[in-house]
C-alpha positions in Angstrom: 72.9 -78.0 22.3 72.7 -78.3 18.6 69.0 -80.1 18.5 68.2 -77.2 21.2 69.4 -74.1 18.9 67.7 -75.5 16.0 64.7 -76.1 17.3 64.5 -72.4 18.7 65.7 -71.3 15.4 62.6 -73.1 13.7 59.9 -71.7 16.5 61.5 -68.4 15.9 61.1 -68.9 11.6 57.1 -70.2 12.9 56.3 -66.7 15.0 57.4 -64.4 12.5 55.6 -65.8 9.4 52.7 -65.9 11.9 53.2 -62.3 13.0 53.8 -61.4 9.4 50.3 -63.0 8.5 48.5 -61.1 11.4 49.7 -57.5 10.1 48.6 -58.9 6.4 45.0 -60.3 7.7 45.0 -56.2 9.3 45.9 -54.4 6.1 43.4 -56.2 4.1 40.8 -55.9 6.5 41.5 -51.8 6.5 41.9 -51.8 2.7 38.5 -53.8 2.8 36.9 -51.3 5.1 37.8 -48.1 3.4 36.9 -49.9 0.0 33.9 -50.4 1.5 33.4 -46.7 2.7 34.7 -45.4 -0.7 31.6 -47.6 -2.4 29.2 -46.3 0.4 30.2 -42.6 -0.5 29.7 -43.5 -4.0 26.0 -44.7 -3.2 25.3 -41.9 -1.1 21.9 -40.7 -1.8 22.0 -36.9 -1.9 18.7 -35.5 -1.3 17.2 -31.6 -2.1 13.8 -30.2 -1.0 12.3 -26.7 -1.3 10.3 -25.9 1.6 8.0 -22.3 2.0 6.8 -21.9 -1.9 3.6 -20.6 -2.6 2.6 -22.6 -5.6 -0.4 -19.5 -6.5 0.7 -16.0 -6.5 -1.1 -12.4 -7.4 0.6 -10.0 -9.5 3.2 -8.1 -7.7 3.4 -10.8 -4.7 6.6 -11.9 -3.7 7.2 -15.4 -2.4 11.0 -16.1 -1.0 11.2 -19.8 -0.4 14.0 -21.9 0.9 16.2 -24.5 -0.3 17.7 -27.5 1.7 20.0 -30.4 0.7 21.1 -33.2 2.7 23.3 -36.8 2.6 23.9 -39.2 5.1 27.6 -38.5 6.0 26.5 -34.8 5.9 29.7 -33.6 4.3 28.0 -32.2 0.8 27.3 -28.4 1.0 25.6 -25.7 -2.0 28.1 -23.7 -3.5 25.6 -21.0 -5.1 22.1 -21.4 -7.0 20.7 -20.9 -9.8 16.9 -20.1 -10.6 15.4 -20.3 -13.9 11.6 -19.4 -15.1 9.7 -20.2 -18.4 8.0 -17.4 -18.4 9.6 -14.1 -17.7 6.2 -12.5 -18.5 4.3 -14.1 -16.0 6.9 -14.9 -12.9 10.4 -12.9 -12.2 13.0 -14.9 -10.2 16.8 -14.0 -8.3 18.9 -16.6 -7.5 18.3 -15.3 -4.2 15.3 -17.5 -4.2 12.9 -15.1 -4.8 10.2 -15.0 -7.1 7.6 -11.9 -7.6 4.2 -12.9 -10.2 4.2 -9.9 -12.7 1.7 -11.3 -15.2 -1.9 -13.5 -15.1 -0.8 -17.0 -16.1 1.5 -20.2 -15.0 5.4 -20.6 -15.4 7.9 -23.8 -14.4 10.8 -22.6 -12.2 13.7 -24.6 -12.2 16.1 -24.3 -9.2 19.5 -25.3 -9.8 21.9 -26.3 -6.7 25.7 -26.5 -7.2 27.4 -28.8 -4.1 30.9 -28.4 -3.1 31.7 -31.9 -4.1 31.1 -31.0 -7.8 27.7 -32.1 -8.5 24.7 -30.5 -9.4 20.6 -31.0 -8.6 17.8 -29.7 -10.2 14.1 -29.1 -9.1 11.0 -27.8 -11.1 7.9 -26.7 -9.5 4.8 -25.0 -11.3 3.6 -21.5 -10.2 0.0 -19.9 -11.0 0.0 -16.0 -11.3 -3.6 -14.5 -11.0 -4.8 -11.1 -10.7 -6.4 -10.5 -7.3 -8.6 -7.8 -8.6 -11.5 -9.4 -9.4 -13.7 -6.5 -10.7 -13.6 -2.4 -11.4 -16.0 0.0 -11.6 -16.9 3.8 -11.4 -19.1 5.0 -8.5 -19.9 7.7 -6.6 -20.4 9.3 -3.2 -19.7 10.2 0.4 -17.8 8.7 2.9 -15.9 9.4 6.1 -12.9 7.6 7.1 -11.7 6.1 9.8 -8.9 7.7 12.5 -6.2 4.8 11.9 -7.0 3.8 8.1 -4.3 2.4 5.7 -4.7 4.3 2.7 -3.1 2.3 0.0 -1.4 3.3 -3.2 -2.7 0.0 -5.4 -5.9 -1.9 -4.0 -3.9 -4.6 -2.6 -5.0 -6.4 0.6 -2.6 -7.8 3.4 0.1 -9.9 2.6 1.0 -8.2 -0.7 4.0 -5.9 -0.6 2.5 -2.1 -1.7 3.2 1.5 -0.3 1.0 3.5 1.9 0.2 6.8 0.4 2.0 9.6 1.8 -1.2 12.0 1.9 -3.5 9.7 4.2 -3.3 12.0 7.2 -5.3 14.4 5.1 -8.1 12.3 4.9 -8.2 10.1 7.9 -11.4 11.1 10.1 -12.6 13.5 6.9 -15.1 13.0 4.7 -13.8 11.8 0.9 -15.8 11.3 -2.3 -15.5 7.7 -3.9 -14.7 7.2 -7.3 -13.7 3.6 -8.1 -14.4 0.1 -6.4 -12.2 -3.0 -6.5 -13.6 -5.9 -5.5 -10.4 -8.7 -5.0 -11.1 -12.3 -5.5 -11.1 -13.3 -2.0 -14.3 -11.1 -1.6 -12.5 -8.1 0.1 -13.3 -4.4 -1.2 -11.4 -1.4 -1.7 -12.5 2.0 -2.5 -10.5 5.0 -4.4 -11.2 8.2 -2.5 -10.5 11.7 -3.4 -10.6 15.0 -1.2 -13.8 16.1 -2.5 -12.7 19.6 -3.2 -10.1 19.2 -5.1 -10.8 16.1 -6.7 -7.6 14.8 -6.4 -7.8 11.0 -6.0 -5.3 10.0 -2.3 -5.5 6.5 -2.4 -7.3 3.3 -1.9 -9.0 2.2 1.8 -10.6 -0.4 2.8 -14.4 -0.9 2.8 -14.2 -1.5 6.6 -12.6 1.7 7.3 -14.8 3.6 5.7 -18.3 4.8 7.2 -21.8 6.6 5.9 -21.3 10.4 5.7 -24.8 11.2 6.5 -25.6 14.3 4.8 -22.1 15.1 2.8 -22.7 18.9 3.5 -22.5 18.6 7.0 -18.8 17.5 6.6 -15.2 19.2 5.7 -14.7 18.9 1.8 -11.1 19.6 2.2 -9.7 17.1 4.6 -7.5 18.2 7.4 -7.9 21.7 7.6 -4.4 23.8 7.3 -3.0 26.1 10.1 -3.1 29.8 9.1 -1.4 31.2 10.9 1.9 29.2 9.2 0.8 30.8 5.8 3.3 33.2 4.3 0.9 36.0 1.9 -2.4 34.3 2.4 -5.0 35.2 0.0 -8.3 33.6 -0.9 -9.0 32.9 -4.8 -13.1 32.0 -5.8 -13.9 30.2 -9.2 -17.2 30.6 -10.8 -16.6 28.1 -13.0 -15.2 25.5 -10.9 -17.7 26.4 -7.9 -14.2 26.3 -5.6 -12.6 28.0 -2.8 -8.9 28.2 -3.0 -6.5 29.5 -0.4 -3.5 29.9 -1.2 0.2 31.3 -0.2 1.0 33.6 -2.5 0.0 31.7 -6.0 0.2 28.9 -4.5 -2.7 26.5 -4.1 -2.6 25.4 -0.8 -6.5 24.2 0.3 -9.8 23.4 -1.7 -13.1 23.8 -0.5 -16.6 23.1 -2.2 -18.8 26.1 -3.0 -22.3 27.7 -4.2 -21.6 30.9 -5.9 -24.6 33.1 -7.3 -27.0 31.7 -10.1 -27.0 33.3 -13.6 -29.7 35.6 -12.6 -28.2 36.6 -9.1 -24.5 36.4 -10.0 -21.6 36.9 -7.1 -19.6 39.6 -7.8 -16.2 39.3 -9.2 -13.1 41.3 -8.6 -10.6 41.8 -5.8 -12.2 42.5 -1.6 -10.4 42.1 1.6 -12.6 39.5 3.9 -14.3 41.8 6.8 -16.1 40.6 10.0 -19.2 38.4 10.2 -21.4 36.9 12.7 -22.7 33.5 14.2 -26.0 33.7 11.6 -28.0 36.3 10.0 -32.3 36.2 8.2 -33.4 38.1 6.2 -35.9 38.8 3.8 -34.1 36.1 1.5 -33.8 33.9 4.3 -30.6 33.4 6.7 -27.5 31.0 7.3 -24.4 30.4 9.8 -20.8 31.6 10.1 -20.8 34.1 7.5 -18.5 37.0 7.1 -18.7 39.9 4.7 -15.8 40.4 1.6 -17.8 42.9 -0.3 -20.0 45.8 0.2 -24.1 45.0 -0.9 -24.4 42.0 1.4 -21.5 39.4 -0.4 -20.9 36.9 2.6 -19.3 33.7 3.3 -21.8 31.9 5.1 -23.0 27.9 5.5 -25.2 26.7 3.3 -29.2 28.9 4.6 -30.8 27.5 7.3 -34.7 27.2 7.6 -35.5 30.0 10.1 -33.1 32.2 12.0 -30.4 30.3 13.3 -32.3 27.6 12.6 -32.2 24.0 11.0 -30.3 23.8 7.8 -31.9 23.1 4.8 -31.5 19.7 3.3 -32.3 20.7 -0.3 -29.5 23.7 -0.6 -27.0 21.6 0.8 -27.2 18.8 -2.2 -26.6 22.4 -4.1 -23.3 22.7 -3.1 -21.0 22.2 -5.9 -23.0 24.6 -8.2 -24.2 27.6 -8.8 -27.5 28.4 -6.5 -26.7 31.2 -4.1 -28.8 34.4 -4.6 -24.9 36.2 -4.7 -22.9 34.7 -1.7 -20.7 32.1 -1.6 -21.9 29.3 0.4 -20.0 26.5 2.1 -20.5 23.2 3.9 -20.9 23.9 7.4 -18.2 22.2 9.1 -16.0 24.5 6.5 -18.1 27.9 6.9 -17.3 27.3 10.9 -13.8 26.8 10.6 -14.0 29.6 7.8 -15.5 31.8 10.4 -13.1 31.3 13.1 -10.1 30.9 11.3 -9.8 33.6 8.7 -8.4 36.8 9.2 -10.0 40.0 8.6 -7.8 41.8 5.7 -7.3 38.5 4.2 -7.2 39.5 0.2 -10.0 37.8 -1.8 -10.4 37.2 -5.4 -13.4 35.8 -7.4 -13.3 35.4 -11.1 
Protein backbone atom coordinates (compact mmCIF):
# COMPACT_ATOMS: atom_id res chain seq x y z
CA UNK A 1 0.00 0.00 0.00
CA UNK A 2 2.85 2.32 0.76
CA UNK A 3 4.98 1.39 -2.63
CA UNK A 4 1.41 1.77 -4.32
CA UNK A 5 0.63 5.41 -3.03
CA UNK A 6 4.01 6.51 -3.75
CA UNK A 7 4.26 5.39 -6.94
CA UNK A 8 0.90 7.22 -7.92
CA UNK A 9 2.07 10.14 -6.10
CA UNK A 10 5.23 10.28 -8.48
CA UNK A 11 3.01 9.60 -11.89
CA UNK A 12 0.88 12.28 -10.53
CA UNK A 13 4.24 14.87 -9.92
CA UNK A 14 5.29 13.41 -13.91
CA UNK A 15 1.65 14.58 -15.57
CA UNK A 16 1.62 17.83 -14.16
CA UNK A 17 5.14 19.01 -15.04
CA UNK A 18 4.20 17.57 -18.43
CA UNK A 19 0.85 19.36 -18.61
CA UNK A 20 2.63 22.44 -17.29
CA UNK A 21 5.18 22.11 -20.20
CA UNK A 22 2.39 21.70 -22.83
CA UNK A 23 0.55 25.13 -21.81
CA UNK A 24 4.34 26.71 -21.88
CA UNK A 25 5.31 25.09 -25.42
CA UNK A 26 1.46 27.01 -26.33
CA UNK A 27 2.20 30.43 -24.94
CA UNK A 28 5.45 30.59 -26.64
CA UNK A 29 4.30 29.45 -29.75
CA UNK A 30 1.24 32.39 -29.60
CA UNK A 31 3.82 34.94 -28.28
CA UNK A 32 5.95 33.68 -31.31
CA UNK A 33 3.12 34.02 -33.75
CA UNK A 34 1.90 37.54 -32.77
CA UNK A 35 5.67 38.54 -32.61
CA UNK A 36 5.80 37.41 -35.86
CA UNK A 37 2.50 39.34 -37.05
CA UNK A 38 3.70 42.49 -35.11
CA UNK A 39 7.18 42.31 -37.46
CA UNK A 40 4.93 41.48 -40.57
CA UNK A 41 2.82 44.71 -39.80
CA UNK A 42 5.96 46.49 -39.42
CA UNK A 43 7.20 45.37 -42.99
CA UNK A 44 4.05 46.06 -44.49
CA UNK A 45 4.57 47.63 -47.73
CA UNK A 46 2.08 50.51 -48.03
CA UNK A 47 1.53 51.41 -51.55
CA UNK A 48 -0.16 54.93 -53.25
CA UNK A 49 -1.02 55.46 -57.00
CA UNK A 50 -2.79 58.29 -58.78
CA UNK A 51 -4.81 57.07 -61.50
CA UNK A 52 -6.89 59.63 -64.15
CA UNK A 53 -4.18 62.72 -64.46
CA UNK A 54 -3.75 64.37 -67.58
CA UNK A 55 -0.11 65.02 -67.54
CA UNK A 56 -0.77 68.17 -70.59
CA UNK A 57 -3.43 70.59 -69.93
CA UNK A 58 -4.75 73.93 -71.91
CA UNK A 59 -5.39 77.04 -70.02
CA UNK A 60 -8.54 76.94 -68.17
CA UNK A 61 -8.85 73.03 -68.36
CA UNK A 62 -9.59 71.23 -65.39
CA UNK A 63 -8.28 67.77 -64.74
CA UNK A 64 -9.73 65.98 -61.34
CA UNK A 65 -7.80 62.83 -60.87
CA UNK A 66 -7.96 60.21 -58.16
CA UNK A 67 -5.94 59.00 -55.48
CA UNK A 68 -5.67 55.25 -54.22
CA UNK A 69 -3.66 53.64 -51.35
CA UNK A 70 -3.44 50.15 -50.46
CA UNK A 71 -1.45 47.43 -47.89
CA UNK A 72 -1.73 43.90 -47.63
CA UNK A 73 -3.82 43.58 -44.33
CA UNK A 74 -5.92 46.43 -45.79
CA UNK A 75 -6.46 48.09 -42.53
CA UNK A 76 -4.50 51.61 -43.51
CA UNK A 77 -7.02 54.33 -44.68
CA UNK A 78 -6.31 58.48 -45.88
CA UNK A 79 -7.26 60.79 -43.36
CA UNK A 80 -7.32 64.01 -45.72
CA UNK A 81 -4.89 65.28 -48.59
CA UNK A 82 -2.90 67.73 -49.33
CA UNK A 83 -1.89 69.10 -52.87
CA UNK A 84 0.85 71.31 -53.47
CA UNK A 85 2.11 73.04 -56.97
CA UNK A 86 5.41 74.86 -57.90
CA UNK A 87 3.92 77.02 -59.87
CA UNK A 88 0.88 78.89 -58.90
CA UNK A 89 1.16 80.89 -62.16
CA UNK A 90 1.00 78.17 -64.37
CA UNK A 91 -1.26 75.28 -62.51
CA UNK A 92 -3.94 75.95 -59.61
CA UNK A 93 -4.71 72.94 -57.28
CA UNK A 94 -7.61 71.97 -54.23
CA UNK A 95 -6.93 69.34 -52.13
CA UNK A 96 -10.01 68.15 -53.63
CA UNK A 97 -7.74 66.77 -56.29
CA UNK A 98 -8.28 69.09 -58.71
CA UNK A 99 -6.14 70.99 -60.78
CA UNK A 100 -7.17 73.82 -63.50
CA UNK A 101 -3.88 75.08 -66.03
CA UNK A 102 -4.11 79.03 -65.80
CA UNK A 103 -0.75 79.84 -67.44
CA UNK A 104 1.57 78.50 -70.68
CA UNK A 105 4.36 76.50 -68.96
CA UNK A 106 5.11 73.24 -66.67
CA UNK A 107 4.66 72.88 -62.73
CA UNK A 108 5.50 69.71 -60.18
CA UNK A 109 2.42 68.87 -58.10
CA UNK A 110 3.01 67.18 -55.07
CA UNK A 111 0.11 65.14 -53.48
CA UNK A 112 0.40 64.56 -49.90
CA UNK A 113 -1.71 61.48 -48.25
CA UNK A 114 -2.17 61.43 -44.47
CA UNK A 115 -3.30 57.50 -43.29
CA UNK A 116 -5.06 56.81 -40.24
CA UNK A 117 -2.28 54.90 -38.83
CA UNK A 118 -0.16 58.13 -38.62
CA UNK A 119 1.98 58.08 -41.58
CA UNK A 120 2.31 60.04 -44.46
CA UNK A 121 3.14 59.47 -48.53
CA UNK A 122 4.07 61.72 -51.02
CA UNK A 123 3.76 61.73 -54.88
CA UNK A 124 5.11 64.30 -57.56
CA UNK A 125 4.05 64.26 -61.02
CA UNK A 126 4.91 66.97 -63.82
CA UNK A 127 2.11 68.85 -65.60
CA UNK A 128 2.56 70.87 -69.13
CA UNK A 129 0.08 73.86 -69.47
CA UNK A 130 -0.18 75.08 -73.15
CA UNK A 131 -2.40 77.45 -74.86
CA UNK A 132 -4.78 75.71 -77.22
CA UNK A 133 -5.11 78.75 -79.38
CA UNK A 134 -2.76 78.34 -81.82
CA UNK A 135 -3.19 81.51 -83.91
CA UNK A 136 -5.53 85.03 -84.10
CA UNK A 137 -6.36 87.05 -86.72
CA UNK A 138 -8.89 89.74 -88.04
CA UNK A 139 -11.10 88.85 -91.03
CA UNK A 140 -14.04 89.65 -92.58
CA UNK A 141 -17.38 88.49 -94.07
CA UNK A 142 -20.65 86.72 -94.31
CA UNK A 143 -21.88 83.67 -92.87
CA UNK A 144 -25.10 81.93 -91.92
CA UNK A 145 -25.27 79.73 -89.08
CA UNK A 146 -26.41 76.67 -88.34
CA UNK A 147 -30.09 75.79 -86.51
CA UNK A 148 -28.50 73.85 -83.39
CA UNK A 149 -24.91 75.81 -83.17
CA UNK A 150 -23.06 76.18 -79.84
CA UNK A 151 -22.12 79.63 -79.68
CA UNK A 152 -19.25 79.82 -77.28
CA UNK A 153 -18.16 82.69 -74.99
CA UNK A 154 -14.05 81.78 -75.39
CA UNK A 155 -13.00 79.75 -78.55
CA UNK A 156 -12.64 76.68 -76.64
CA UNK A 157 -13.37 73.20 -78.25
CA UNK A 158 -14.94 70.12 -76.41
CA UNK A 159 -13.69 68.98 -73.43
CA UNK A 160 -12.76 72.34 -71.91
CA UNK A 161 -15.12 73.74 -69.33
CA UNK A 162 -16.59 77.35 -70.98
CA UNK A 163 -20.15 78.99 -71.10
CA UNK A 164 -22.43 79.13 -73.98
CA UNK A 165 -23.42 82.55 -74.75
CA UNK A 166 -26.72 83.52 -73.70
CA UNK A 167 -27.63 85.55 -77.09
CA UNK A 168 -27.05 82.46 -79.59
CA UNK A 169 -30.71 82.07 -80.32
CA UNK A 170 -30.40 85.43 -82.05
CA UNK A 171 -28.15 84.30 -84.45
CA UNK A 172 -28.73 80.62 -84.98
CA UNK A 173 -30.14 80.08 -88.75
CA UNK A 174 -29.16 84.09 -89.45
CA UNK A 175 -26.68 85.43 -91.23
CA UNK A 176 -23.58 87.02 -88.89
CA UNK A 177 -20.56 89.02 -90.03
CA UNK A 178 -17.06 87.42 -89.00
CA UNK A 179 -14.56 89.31 -87.27
CA UNK A 180 -11.81 87.13 -85.74
CA UNK A 181 -10.53 83.52 -86.38
CA UNK A 182 -8.86 81.13 -83.92
CA UNK A 183 -7.25 78.47 -85.19
CA UNK A 184 -6.52 75.82 -81.84
CA UNK A 185 -3.67 73.56 -81.99
CA UNK A 186 -5.36 70.45 -82.70
CA UNK A 187 -6.28 72.09 -86.19
CA UNK A 188 -9.97 72.97 -85.15
CA UNK A 189 -11.33 76.59 -86.08
CA UNK A 190 -13.50 78.93 -84.42
CA UNK A 191 -14.93 82.09 -85.67
CA UNK A 192 -16.15 85.45 -83.72
CA UNK A 193 -19.51 86.52 -85.24
CA UNK A 194 -21.36 89.59 -84.67
CA UNK A 195 -25.09 90.52 -85.74
CA UNK A 196 -24.12 92.46 -88.64
CA UNK A 197 -26.32 95.43 -87.81
CA UNK A 198 -25.29 96.23 -84.77
CA UNK A 199 -21.90 95.10 -84.69
CA UNK A 200 -22.09 93.64 -81.59
CA UNK A 201 -19.82 90.66 -81.38
CA UNK A 202 -22.28 87.24 -79.75
CA UNK A 203 -19.87 84.75 -79.55
CA UNK A 204 -17.56 82.24 -80.96
CA UNK A 205 -18.96 79.01 -83.43
CA UNK A 206 -17.52 76.58 -84.87
CA UNK A 207 -16.24 76.52 -88.47
CA UNK A 208 -18.49 73.53 -89.08
CA UNK A 209 -21.55 75.28 -88.17
CA UNK A 210 -21.17 77.92 -90.07
CA UNK A 211 -22.14 78.03 -93.98
CA UNK A 212 -21.55 80.51 -97.20
CA UNK A 213 -24.09 83.40 -97.13
CA UNK A 214 -24.31 83.68 -100.82
CA UNK A 215 -25.00 87.20 -101.52
CA UNK A 216 -25.02 88.83 -97.80
CA UNK A 217 -27.89 91.22 -98.94
CA UNK A 218 -30.19 88.58 -99.53
CA UNK A 219 -30.11 87.72 -95.74
CA UNK A 220 -31.50 89.31 -92.24
CA UNK A 221 -28.78 91.65 -90.83
CA UNK A 222 -30.43 91.65 -87.56
CA UNK A 223 -30.75 88.07 -86.46
CA UNK A 224 -34.00 86.77 -85.17
CA UNK A 225 -36.39 89.27 -86.04
CA UNK A 226 -38.50 90.67 -82.80
CA UNK A 227 -42.35 90.34 -82.35
CA UNK A 228 -44.09 93.77 -82.72
CA UNK A 229 -46.73 93.41 -81.65
CA UNK A 230 -45.02 92.86 -77.83
CA UNK A 231 -43.49 96.39 -78.21
CA UNK A 232 -44.63 99.02 -75.77
CA UNK A 233 -44.24 102.87 -77.76
CA UNK A 234 -42.71 101.54 -80.95
CA UNK A 235 -40.95 104.01 -82.93
CA UNK A 236 -38.40 103.77 -85.78
CA UNK A 237 -35.09 105.94 -85.41
CA UNK A 238 -32.69 106.25 -88.97
CA UNK A 239 -28.89 107.31 -88.75
CA UNK A 240 -27.27 108.97 -91.64
CA UNK A 241 -24.18 108.63 -90.20
CA UNK A 242 -24.28 105.16 -89.02
CA UNK A 243 -26.26 103.97 -92.31
CA UNK A 244 -28.72 102.07 -89.47
CA UNK A 245 -32.19 101.31 -88.79
CA UNK A 246 -33.11 101.28 -85.21
CA UNK A 247 -36.39 100.29 -83.66
CA UNK A 248 -36.91 100.91 -80.63
CA UNK A 249 -39.54 100.93 -77.45
CA UNK A 250 -39.69 104.08 -76.42
CA UNK A 251 -35.70 105.21 -76.29
CA UNK A 252 -34.86 102.10 -76.13
CA UNK A 253 -32.83 100.26 -78.81
CA UNK A 254 -34.37 97.26 -79.34
CA UNK A 255 -33.41 95.92 -83.17
CA UNK A 256 -30.65 96.97 -85.83
CA UNK A 257 -30.85 96.65 -89.31
CA UNK A 258 -28.29 97.65 -92.25
CA UNK A 259 -29.20 100.51 -94.49
CA UNK A 260 -28.53 102.80 -97.79
CA UNK A 261 -29.75 106.21 -97.06
CA UNK A 262 -29.52 109.03 -99.90
CA UNK A 263 -25.98 110.12 -101.31
CA UNK A 264 -24.61 113.60 -100.73
CA UNK A 265 -26.18 114.88 -103.78
CA UNK A 266 -29.63 113.10 -103.35
CA UNK A 267 -29.80 113.26 -99.54
CA UNK A 268 -32.94 111.42 -97.48
CA UNK A 269 -34.75 113.72 -95.72
CA UNK A 270 -34.49 114.17 -92.10
CA UNK A 271 -36.95 114.97 -89.40
CA UNK A 272 -39.96 113.25 -87.72
CA UNK A 273 -42.89 110.99 -90.36
CA UNK A 274 -45.31 108.47 -89.38
CA UNK A 275 -44.65 105.14 -91.71
CA UNK A 276 -47.73 105.01 -94.34
CA UNK A 277 -48.65 102.10 -96.67
CA UNK A 278 -46.58 100.59 -99.50
CA UNK A 279 -46.76 97.96 -101.97
CA UNK A 280 -45.19 94.55 -103.21
CA UNK A 281 -42.64 96.81 -105.85
CA UNK A 282 -42.77 99.86 -107.69
CA UNK A 283 -40.42 101.37 -111.35
CA UNK A 284 -40.01 104.20 -112.21
CA UNK A 285 -38.16 106.51 -114.14
CA UNK A 286 -35.25 106.03 -111.47
CA UNK A 287 -35.73 102.49 -111.57
CA UNK A 288 -37.88 100.26 -109.04
CA UNK A 289 -37.50 97.81 -105.94
CA UNK A 290 -39.63 95.44 -103.49
CA UNK A 291 -41.51 95.79 -100.23
CA UNK A 292 -41.45 99.42 -99.83
CA UNK A 293 -43.71 101.61 -97.89
CA UNK A 294 -43.88 105.40 -97.82
CA UNK A 295 -42.78 107.65 -94.32
CA UNK A 296 -42.66 110.95 -96.13
CA UNK A 297 -44.42 112.90 -98.66
CA UNK A 298 -42.00 113.32 -102.34
CA UNK A 299 -41.57 109.58 -102.84
CA UNK A 300 -39.31 108.67 -99.26
CA UNK A 301 -39.86 104.81 -99.10
CA UNK A 302 -38.54 101.84 -97.37
CA UNK A 303 -38.00 99.54 -100.01
CA UNK A 304 -35.29 96.39 -100.82
CA UNK A 305 -32.42 97.19 -102.23
CA UNK A 306 -33.75 98.24 -106.68
CA UNK A 307 -34.29 95.56 -108.70
CA UNK A 308 -33.31 95.37 -112.47
CA UNK A 309 -36.77 95.84 -114.18
CA UNK A 310 -40.13 95.97 -112.61
CA UNK A 311 -40.46 93.49 -110.07
CA UNK A 312 -37.63 92.15 -111.43
CA UNK A 313 -34.16 90.58 -110.47
CA UNK A 314 -32.23 92.41 -107.87
CA UNK A 315 -29.31 94.12 -108.63
CA UNK A 316 -26.02 92.59 -107.47
CA UNK A 317 -24.06 95.84 -107.55
CA UNK A 318 -26.57 97.95 -105.11
CA UNK A 319 -26.79 95.32 -102.74
CA UNK A 320 -22.69 95.33 -101.94
CA UNK A 321 -24.03 99.19 -101.32
CA UNK A 322 -25.71 98.50 -98.45
CA UNK A 323 -24.01 99.81 -95.48
CA UNK A 324 -23.57 103.32 -97.16
CA UNK A 325 -24.77 106.00 -98.51
CA UNK A 326 -26.09 105.27 -102.27
CA UNK A 327 -29.83 105.65 -102.47
CA UNK A 328 -31.19 108.50 -104.74
CA UNK A 329 -33.28 109.55 -101.18
CA UNK A 330 -34.83 106.27 -99.80
CA UNK A 331 -33.78 104.13 -97.32
CA UNK A 332 -32.92 100.77 -98.68
CA UNK A 333 -32.68 97.48 -96.94
CA UNK A 334 -31.65 93.84 -97.43
CA UNK A 335 -34.40 92.03 -98.75
CA UNK A 336 -35.16 89.41 -96.39
CA UNK A 337 -35.41 92.69 -93.91
CA UNK A 338 -37.46 95.08 -96.40
CA UNK A 339 -40.05 91.86 -96.52
CA UNK A 340 -40.37 91.42 -92.95
CA UNK A 341 -40.35 95.39 -92.86
CA UNK A 342 -43.20 95.30 -95.14
CA UNK A 343 -45.33 92.96 -93.42
CA UNK A 344 -44.63 93.67 -90.12
CA UNK A 345 -44.68 97.35 -89.44
CA UNK A 346 -47.56 99.29 -88.65
CA UNK A 347 -48.84 102.11 -90.40
CA UNK A 348 -48.64 105.25 -87.77
CA UNK A 349 -45.45 103.80 -86.55
CA UNK A 350 -43.41 107.17 -85.62
CA UNK A 351 -40.18 107.59 -87.65
CA UNK A 352 -37.18 109.64 -87.07
CA UNK A 353 -34.05 110.22 -89.41
CA UNK A 354 -31.25 112.41 -88.38
Amino acid sequence: MHINAATNEHENIQNNVTVKNANSSQTDAVAKRQTAKQTNASKTEITMKIYNVKKQLYINQYNRFKVVVADTENTVKIKNYRVVTSNVNVVKVSNGLLTRGIGVGRANITVTVNLTNGKSISRIFRMKVVNQIKTVKKVTGYRIVSKNANVWVKPYYQGVRNRKSKEANKIQKYMVKIKKQATMINGKTYYLVALPGTGKAIGWVGSTSLSSSGQFWRNTTGGRYFNVKRVKKLNIAVSVAKQRVYFRSGKKVIYTMMASTGKISTPTVRGHFKLMSGGKYFWSGNGGAKYWRAFAAGGYYFHSIPTLSANGAYGAIFGNQLGHRASHGCIRLSVADAKWFYTNMPNGTPVYVY
